[in-house]
C-alpha positions in Angstrom: -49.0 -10.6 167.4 -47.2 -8.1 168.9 -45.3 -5.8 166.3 -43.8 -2.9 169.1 -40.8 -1.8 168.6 -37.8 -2.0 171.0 -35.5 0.7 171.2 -32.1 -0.6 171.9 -29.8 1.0 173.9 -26.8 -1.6 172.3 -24.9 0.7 169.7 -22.8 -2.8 168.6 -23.6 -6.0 168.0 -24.3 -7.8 171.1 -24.3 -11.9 172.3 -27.5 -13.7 171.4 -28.8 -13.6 175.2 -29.2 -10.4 174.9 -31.6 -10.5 172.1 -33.3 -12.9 173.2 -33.8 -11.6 177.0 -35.7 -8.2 175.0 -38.4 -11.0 173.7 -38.9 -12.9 176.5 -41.3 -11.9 179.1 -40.2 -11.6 183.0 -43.7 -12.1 184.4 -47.5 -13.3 183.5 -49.8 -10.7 183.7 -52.3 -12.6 185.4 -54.8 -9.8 185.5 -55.0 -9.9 181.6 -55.4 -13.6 182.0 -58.0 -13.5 184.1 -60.2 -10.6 182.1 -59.5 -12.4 178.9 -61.1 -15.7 180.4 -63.9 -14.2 181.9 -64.7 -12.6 178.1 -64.2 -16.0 176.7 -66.5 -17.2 179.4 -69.2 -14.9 179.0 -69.6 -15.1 175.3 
């Protein structure tokens, strides 16, 4: 698990989407994918 933590710029209390937009990743690092398969594979 990933236990980072976020620095928030938010000084309030903000609407749940913007919570949940912090936790939720834009992309798929595909390249991490990939290396991590090719371990598995090799093994």
């Amino acid at each position: 698990m990933n236990f980072d933590e976020v620095a928030s710029p938010a000084a309030t209390l903000q609407r749940l989407e913007y919570y949940t937009r912090l936790f939720i990743p834009d992309t798929i690092d595909k390249g991490r994918i990939y290396d991590l398969t090719m371990k598995i594979n090799n093994c």
